[in-house]
C-alpha atoms as one frame of an Amber mdcrd trajectory, in Angstrom:
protein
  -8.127 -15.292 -14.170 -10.706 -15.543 -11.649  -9.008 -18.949 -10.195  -5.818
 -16.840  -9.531  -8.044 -14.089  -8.260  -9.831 -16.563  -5.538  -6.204 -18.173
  -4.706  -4.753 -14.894  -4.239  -7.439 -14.081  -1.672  -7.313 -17.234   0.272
  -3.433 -17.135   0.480  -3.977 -13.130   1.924  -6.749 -14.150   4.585  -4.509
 -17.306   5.301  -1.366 -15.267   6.060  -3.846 -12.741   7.728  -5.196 -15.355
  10.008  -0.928 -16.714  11.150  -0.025 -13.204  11.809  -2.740 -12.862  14.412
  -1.825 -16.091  16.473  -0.663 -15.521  19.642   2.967 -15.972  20.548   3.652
 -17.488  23.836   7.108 -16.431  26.081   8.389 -19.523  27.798   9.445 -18.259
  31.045  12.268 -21.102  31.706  10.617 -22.839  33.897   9.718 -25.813  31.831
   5.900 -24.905  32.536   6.156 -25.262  36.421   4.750 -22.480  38.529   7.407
 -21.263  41.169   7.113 -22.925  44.222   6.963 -26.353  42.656  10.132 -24.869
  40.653  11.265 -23.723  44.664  11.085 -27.234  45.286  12.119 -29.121  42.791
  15.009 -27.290  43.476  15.403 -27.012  46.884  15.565 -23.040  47.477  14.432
 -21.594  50.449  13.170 -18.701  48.608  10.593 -18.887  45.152  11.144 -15.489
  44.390  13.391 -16.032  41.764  12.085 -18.211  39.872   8.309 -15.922  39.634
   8.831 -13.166  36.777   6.745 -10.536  38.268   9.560 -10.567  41.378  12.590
  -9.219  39.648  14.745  -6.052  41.461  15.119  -3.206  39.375
């Protein structure tokens, strides 16, 4: 009983321990910031490709 006990514990700290990881958003450009994106692309602008310079 004590062996199920101890498992039980260790599963609840383990599943504890995932839901705190840190989940990433991808922002689509393949890890590039946006003026290499700007170039790679060949826009004269890299405003759309940054995510902090979207119109409302």
């Amino acid at each position: 009983m004590k062996l199920m006990k101890k498992i039980g514990a260790i599963a609840l700290v383990g599943l504890f321990v995932a839901s705190c990881a840190p989940r990433l958003k991808p922002n689509g450009n393949h890890g590039l910031p946006p003026g290499q994106v700007k170039k790679v692309t060949g826009a004269k602008s890299a405003k759309h490709y940054a995510p902090g310079q979207n119109k409302k």
